[in-house]
N, C-alpha and C positions, 0 to 999 in steps of 0.2 A: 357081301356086305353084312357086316355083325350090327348087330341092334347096343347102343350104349345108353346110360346117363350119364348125368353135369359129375357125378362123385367118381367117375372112370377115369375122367380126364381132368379129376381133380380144379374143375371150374363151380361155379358155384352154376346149385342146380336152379331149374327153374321155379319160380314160386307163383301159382296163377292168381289173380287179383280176385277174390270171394264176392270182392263187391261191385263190378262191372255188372251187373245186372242180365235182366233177360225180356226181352218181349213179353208184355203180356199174354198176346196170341200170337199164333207162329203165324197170322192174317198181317199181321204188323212189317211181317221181313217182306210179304207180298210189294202191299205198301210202299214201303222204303224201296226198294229197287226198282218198282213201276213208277217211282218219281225221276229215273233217270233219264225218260223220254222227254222230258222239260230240256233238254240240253239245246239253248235256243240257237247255238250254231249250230246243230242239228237242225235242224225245226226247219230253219232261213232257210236250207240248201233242201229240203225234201220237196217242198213244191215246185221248184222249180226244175233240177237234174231230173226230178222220178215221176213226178206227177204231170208235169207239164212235158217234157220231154220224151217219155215213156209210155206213159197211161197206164193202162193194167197190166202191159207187159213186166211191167216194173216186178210185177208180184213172184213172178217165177222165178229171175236168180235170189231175188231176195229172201224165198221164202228156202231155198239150197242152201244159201247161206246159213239163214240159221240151222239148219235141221244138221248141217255137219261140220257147224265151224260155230256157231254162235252158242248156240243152247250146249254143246258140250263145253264150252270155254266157262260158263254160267255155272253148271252141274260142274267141276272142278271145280271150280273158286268156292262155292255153296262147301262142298266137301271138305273143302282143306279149312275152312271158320267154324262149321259147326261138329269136323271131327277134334280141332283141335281146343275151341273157344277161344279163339286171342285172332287179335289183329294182324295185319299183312307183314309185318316185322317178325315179330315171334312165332307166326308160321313157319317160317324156316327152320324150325327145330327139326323137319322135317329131312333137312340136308344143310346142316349149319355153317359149311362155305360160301354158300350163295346168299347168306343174308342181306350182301351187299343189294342187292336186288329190289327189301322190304326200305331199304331206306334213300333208292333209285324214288321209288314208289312213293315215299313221304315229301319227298322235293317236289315231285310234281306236283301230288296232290295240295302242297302250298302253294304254288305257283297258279296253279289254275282256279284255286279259293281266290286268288286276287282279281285276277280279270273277268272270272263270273258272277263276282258280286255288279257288272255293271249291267247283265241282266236285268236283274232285279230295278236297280236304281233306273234305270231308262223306262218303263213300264212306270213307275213310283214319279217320275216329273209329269209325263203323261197326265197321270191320274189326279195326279196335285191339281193343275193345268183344265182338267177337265170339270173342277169344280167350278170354274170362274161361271158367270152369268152367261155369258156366250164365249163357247169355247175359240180360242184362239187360232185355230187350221182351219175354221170354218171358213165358207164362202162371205158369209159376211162383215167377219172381222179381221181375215188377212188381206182383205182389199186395202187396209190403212198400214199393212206393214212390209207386203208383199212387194219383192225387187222387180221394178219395171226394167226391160230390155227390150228392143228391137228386135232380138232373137230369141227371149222368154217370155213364153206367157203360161199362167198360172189353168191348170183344168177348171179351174172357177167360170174361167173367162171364157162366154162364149160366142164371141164378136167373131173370133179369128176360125171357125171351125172351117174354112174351107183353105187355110193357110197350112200346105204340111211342111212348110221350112221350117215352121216355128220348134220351137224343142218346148216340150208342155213339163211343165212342174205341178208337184205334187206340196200344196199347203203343210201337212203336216211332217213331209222330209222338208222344204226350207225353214221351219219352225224350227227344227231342232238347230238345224246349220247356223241359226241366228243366236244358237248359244254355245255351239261350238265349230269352228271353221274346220273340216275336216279336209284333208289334203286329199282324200278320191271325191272330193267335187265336181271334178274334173277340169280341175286346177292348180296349179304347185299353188302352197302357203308358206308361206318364208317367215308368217309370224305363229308365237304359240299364243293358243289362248285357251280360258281355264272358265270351268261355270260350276261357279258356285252353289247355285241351285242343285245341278249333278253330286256335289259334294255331300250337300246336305242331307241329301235321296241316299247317298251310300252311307253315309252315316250313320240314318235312321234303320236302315236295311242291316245292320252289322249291330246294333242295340238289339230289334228284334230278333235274328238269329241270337245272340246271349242268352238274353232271355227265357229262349227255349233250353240251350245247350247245357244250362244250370242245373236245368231238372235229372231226375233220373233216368233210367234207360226207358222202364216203361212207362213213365208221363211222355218223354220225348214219343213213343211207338206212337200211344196214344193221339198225340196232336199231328204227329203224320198221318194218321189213318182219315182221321176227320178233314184236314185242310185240301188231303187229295179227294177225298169225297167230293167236298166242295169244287173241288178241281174240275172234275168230272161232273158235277151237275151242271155247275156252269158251262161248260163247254158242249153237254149237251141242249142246252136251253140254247145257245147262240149258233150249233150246229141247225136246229129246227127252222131257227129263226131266218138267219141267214140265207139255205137254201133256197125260201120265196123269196128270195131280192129278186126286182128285173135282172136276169144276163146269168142269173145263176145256176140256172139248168144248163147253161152253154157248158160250165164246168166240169159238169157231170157227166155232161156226154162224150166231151173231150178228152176225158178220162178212160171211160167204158169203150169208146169206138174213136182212137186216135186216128186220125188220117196220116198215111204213111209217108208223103211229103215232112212233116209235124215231127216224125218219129227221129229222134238223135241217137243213131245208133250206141255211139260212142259212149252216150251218157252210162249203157249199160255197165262199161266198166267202174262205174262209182260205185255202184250197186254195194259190191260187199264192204265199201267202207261206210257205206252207209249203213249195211245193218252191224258193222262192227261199232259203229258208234251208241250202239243203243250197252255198250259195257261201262255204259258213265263218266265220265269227267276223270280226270288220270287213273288210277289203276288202284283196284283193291276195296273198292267202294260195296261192290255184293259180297266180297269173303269176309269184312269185315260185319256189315250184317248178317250173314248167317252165321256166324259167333254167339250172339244172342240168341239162337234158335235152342228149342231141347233138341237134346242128342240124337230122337228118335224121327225128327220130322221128315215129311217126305218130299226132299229136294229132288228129284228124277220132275215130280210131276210141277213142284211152281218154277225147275227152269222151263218149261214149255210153257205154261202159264203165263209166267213172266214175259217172256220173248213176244209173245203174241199179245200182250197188254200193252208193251210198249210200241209196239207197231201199230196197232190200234189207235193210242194217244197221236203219237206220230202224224197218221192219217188224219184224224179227226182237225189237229191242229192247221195241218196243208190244205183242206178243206174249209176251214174258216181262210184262212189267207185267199184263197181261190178263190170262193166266192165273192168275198170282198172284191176281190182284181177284177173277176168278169162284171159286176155292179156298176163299180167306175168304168169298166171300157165300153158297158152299156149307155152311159150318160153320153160320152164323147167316142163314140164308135167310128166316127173317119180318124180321130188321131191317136198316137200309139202315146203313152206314156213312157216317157224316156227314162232310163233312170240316171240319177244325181250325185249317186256311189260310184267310184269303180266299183266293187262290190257288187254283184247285184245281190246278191241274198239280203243287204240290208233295206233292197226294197220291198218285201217281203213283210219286214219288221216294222218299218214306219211308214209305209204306205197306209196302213191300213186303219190309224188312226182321222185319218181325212174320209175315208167314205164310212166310218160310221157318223159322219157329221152329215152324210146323205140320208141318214135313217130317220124317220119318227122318232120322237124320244131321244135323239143323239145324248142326252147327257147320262141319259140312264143304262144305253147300249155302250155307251166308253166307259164309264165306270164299272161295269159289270165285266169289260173284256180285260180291265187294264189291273182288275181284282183276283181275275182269273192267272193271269200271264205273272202277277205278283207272288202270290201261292203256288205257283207250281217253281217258279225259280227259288223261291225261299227254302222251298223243300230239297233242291239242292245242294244250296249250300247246308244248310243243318245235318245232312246224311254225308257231304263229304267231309265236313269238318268232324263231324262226331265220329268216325273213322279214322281220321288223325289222328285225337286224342286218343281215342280209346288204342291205337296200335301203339302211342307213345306211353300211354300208361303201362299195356301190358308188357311193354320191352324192360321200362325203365322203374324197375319197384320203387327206387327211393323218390320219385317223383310223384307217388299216389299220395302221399298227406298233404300235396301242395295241389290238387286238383282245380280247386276254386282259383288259386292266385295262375295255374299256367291257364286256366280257360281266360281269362283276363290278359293275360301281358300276349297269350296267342289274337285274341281276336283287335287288340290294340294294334299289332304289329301290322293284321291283314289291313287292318282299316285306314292305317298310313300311307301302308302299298297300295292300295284299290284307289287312292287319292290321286295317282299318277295316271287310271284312267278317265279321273274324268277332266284331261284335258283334251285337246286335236289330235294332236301324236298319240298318246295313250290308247284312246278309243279307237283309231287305227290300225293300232299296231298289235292288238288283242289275238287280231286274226293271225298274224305270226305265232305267234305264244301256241294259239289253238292247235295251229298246224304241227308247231316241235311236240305239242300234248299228246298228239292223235300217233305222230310217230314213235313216242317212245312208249304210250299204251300197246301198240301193238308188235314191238319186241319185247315188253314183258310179260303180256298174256304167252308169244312163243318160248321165253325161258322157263316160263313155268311149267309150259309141257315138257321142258325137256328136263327140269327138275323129276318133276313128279312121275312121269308114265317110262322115262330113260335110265334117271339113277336112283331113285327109290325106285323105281321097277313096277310092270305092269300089274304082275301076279300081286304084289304087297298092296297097292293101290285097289288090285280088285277083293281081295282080300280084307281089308278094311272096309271096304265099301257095302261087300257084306254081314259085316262085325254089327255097322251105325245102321244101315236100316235092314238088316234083315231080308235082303232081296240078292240074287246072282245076277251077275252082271255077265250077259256072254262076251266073251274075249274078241269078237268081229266090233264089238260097236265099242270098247277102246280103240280098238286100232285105227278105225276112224276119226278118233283124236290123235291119236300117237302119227297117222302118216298122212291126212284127209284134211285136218283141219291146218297144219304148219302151212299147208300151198296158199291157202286164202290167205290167212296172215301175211303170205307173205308177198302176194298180190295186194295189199290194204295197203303195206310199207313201202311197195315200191309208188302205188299212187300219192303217199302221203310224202314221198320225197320228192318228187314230182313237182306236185305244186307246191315245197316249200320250196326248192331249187328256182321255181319261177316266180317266187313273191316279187310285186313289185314295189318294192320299197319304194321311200319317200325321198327328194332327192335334198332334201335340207338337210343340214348339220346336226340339226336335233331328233329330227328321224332315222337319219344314218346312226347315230348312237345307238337308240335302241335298238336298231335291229343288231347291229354288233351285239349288245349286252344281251340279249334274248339266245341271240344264239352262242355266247360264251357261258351261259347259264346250263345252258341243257348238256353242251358238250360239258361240263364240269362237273354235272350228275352222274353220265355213265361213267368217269374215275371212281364214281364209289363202289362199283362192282368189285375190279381187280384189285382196289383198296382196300377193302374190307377181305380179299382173300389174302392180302399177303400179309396183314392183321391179323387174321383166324389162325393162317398158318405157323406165323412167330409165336403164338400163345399157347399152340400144343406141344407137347413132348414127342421126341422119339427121332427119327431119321426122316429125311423127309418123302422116302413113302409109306411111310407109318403115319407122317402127321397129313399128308393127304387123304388117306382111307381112313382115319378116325373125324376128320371134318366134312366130311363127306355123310359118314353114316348119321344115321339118325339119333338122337341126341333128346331124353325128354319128350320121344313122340309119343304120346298115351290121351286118353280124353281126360279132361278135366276131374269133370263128376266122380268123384271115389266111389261109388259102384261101380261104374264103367271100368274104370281105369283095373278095379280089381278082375273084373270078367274078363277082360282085355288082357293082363299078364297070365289069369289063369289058362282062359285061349291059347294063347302064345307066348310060350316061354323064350328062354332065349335060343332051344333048338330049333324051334319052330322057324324067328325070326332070322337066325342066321343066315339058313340055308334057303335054298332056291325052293318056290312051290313049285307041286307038279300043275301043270298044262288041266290035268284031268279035273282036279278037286275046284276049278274057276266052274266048267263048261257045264 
């Protein structure tokens, strides 16, 4: 493999954008990436498959997981942003056939900007909600709204506690369902219906994401740093808190000393997609952060960092839910609390507005959780959308004088889209979407190994890796990427096809749609792979295995920084780069 630039092959060369900015503190990319623990389909599903299922065994493959499959996936990504400084698109200079891949990446990452702004907005009615004089899910104000049934009665009610026919509902999941009828009811809905109030919440959620996205790079780091702080104070206050709830020590222990009856073996195999979800909401999200990194930072130690912060977050949140649940199953300990979802992880999410209306203070424990759960989804969305941008700025030079009008007509566009979840279907059918996300995150994190550690090659990879920080990297703990980490991945993908193979879609016409269109969306992404190569390939000269092995090679890969870059050709020249490194000068 010969090392080229854009004037070899007669393309125009690269031009890095001067004004993308950088992190104030290299604390700021910690920040940013330790906000992708918020990923609240994550969140839903960890107390229940790991925590409740599991208990502390959970911690053993999960913590395998990272140590040879997660935290190197991290430290790659980290690698390839703050060696090259440019977004998941213009990384590919790196092997400029596969670009198709950065712009695999861009699809999703819109795609899932759409249905995770309803995060945010469900939490943001909630809290609207929670301002009223007495809160609405409470015991005493859903008595005047709550559906009577012969076979429903409300956890409020406690006439019926020696009645176990009854199926018990939970005030603050029918609250919601009264503003939007959601088809895993456990019911077909043959009609749509649309809540406005949802609208408004995602509207207002898509103003304040602008608002920040305007700023520069380091105002943006800056209000990440703080809002997760907050994140984390708050969540520690109501971890504190919480624990002395009646029934909440049951949590704990059920955790630390599972009884083995309890234990779902099976659950185990979720394990590594669960810690693969801690790489964020579609793909490219931390390579694009550490972009803004200086060139010299030391990404070996915040991906371990990182990975254990986000687990941490992770925990802490399953632990507030937890406690919550054992609380209420303390009030009404003969009856089980059914849930009202197919789904169950979304009882998880809106369960847990109803027992803080069990609490002292209920208006000041819901606003304080629903403040919490706000801030850490916002931060979210602000870190994947400003990873969009910024990968579309650094692709497409002529589109940087127009930075202000695409942040506008982009967040316009999400805000129209995101308006399709907050109907029944919509908000259903998210979890499809999630599931096509999660599968195509995890055959792109595997193309990138096979880019980087395969056809840029190991030696060049460790090689550079020595160049940016200054450390050797021995040749065994690659290869643990290179042959260690593709098995998990690809155990992640076979679960994530799994249960998208077994979604159970809606049986209405309007449900049936989307699920069609969802999944003619994602199958219409991966075309942009081998489109984009037979693209690359018509654009170069020569024969065509000439114009394979010039789009192939590397192409403008050098650091940004004009010091670097100069140290970096001085380093290695083009004999250097042509030829194979020796085994000896890695180890």
């Amino acid at each position: 493999m010969e090392y080229e630039t854009s004037y070899d092959t007669g393309l125009k060369p690269f031009n890095h954008d001067k004004n993308r900015g950088k992190w104030a503190s290299s604390k700021d990319f910690f920040f940013a990436c330790a906000g992708h623990a918020f990923k609240a389909d994550a969140i839903m599903i960890m107390p229940i498959i790991v925590f409740e299922d599991v208990g502390i065994f959970a911690l053993i493959p999960y913590f395998v997981t990272l140590a040879v499959c997660v935290v190197p996936i991290v430290f790659l990504q980290s690698f390839l942003g703050q060696f090259s400084s440019t977004g998941f698109i213009s990384v590919f200079r790196i092997s400029p056939l596969f670009k198709g891949i950065g712009y695999v990446s861009l699809l999703v990452n819109f795609l899932t900007l759409t249905y995770y702004s309803i995060f945010s907005a469900i939490p943001l009615f909630y809290f609207f909600h929670s301002l009223r004089p007495t809160i609405p899910w409470s015991c005493e104000a859903s008595a005047g709204w709550a559906e009577n049934s012969t076979h429903r009665i409300s956890i409020c009610n406690h006439e019926a506690d020696n009645n176990s026919t009854l199926l018990i509902t939970i005030p603050s999941v029918d609250f919601f369902r009264n503003h939007l009828d959601i088809p895993s009811f456990g019911r077909e809905v043959n009609d749509n219906s649309f809540s406005l109030e949802l609208m408004v919440c995602t509207c207002i959620i898509w103003g304040a994401v602008t608002c920040v996205i305007l700023n520069s790079t380091e105002v943006i780091g800056r209000l990440i740093r703080y809002s997760f702080l907050v994140v984390v104070g708050i969540m520690s206050i109501c971890l504190i808190r919480f624990a002395f709830l009646p029934g909440a020590i049951e949590g704990i222990w059920q955790f630390v000393f599972p009884e083995a009856y309890r234990i779902y073996w099976d659950t185990w195999i979720f394990l590594p997609s669960m810690a693969l979800a801690t790489l964020g909401p579609g793909w490219g999200s931390i390579l694009t952060m550490a972009s803004f990194n200086n060139f010299k930072t030391n990404i070996f130690t915040y991906s371990w960092v990182l990975c254990l912060a986000q687990l941490g977050l992770m925990a802490g949140i399953a632990f507030l839910s937890i406690f919550i649940k054992c609380f209420m199953e303390s009030i009404r300990p003969e009856s089980r609390m059914y849930l009202q979802f197919h789904h169950s992880q979304w009882l998880e999410f809106l369960s847990i507005p109803t027992g803080l209306t069990f609490m002292e203070l209920p208006h000041f424990w819901s606003l304080l959780f629903f403040s919490m759960w706000i801030l850490g989804s916002l931060n979210i969305l602000i870190i994947q959308l400003l990873s969009l941008l910024t990968s579309v700025f650094d692709e497409f030079e002529e589109l940087r004088e127009m930075k202000r009008n695409i942040i506008f007509g982009a967040v316009g566009i999400l805000t129209l889209t995101s308006i399709l979840f907050c109907s029944n279907h919509g908000v259903y059918f998210f979890s499809l979407l999630s599931k096509y996300a999660f599968a195509t995150q995890t055959v792109l994190n595997l193309l990138l190994l096979l880019v980087v550690l395969w056809i840029y090659g190991r030696e060049r990879f460790q090689r550079d890796l020595n160049f940016m920080t200054s450390r050797v990297y021995s040749t065994w703990m690659v290869n643990i990427v290179r042959f260690v980490a593709p098995l998990f991945l690809l155990s992640g993908l076979f679960i994530a096809l799994i249960l998208t193979l077994e979604f159970d879609h809606s049986p209405t016409s309007y449900g049936m749609a989307l699920f069609a269109l969802g999944t003619l969306i994602f199958l219409f992404s991966w075309c942009l792979i081998p489109g984009y190569c037979i693209f690359k390939i018509k654009q170069t000269t020569g024969i065509i295995g000439m114009r394979l092995r010039r789009c192939i090679r590397p192409t403008d890969w050098y650091p940004a920084d004009p010091v670097y870059k100069q140290r970096y050709e001085e380093n290695f020249n083009s004999t250097d780069i042509s030829h194979q490194l020796t085994t000896e000068t890695m180890e």
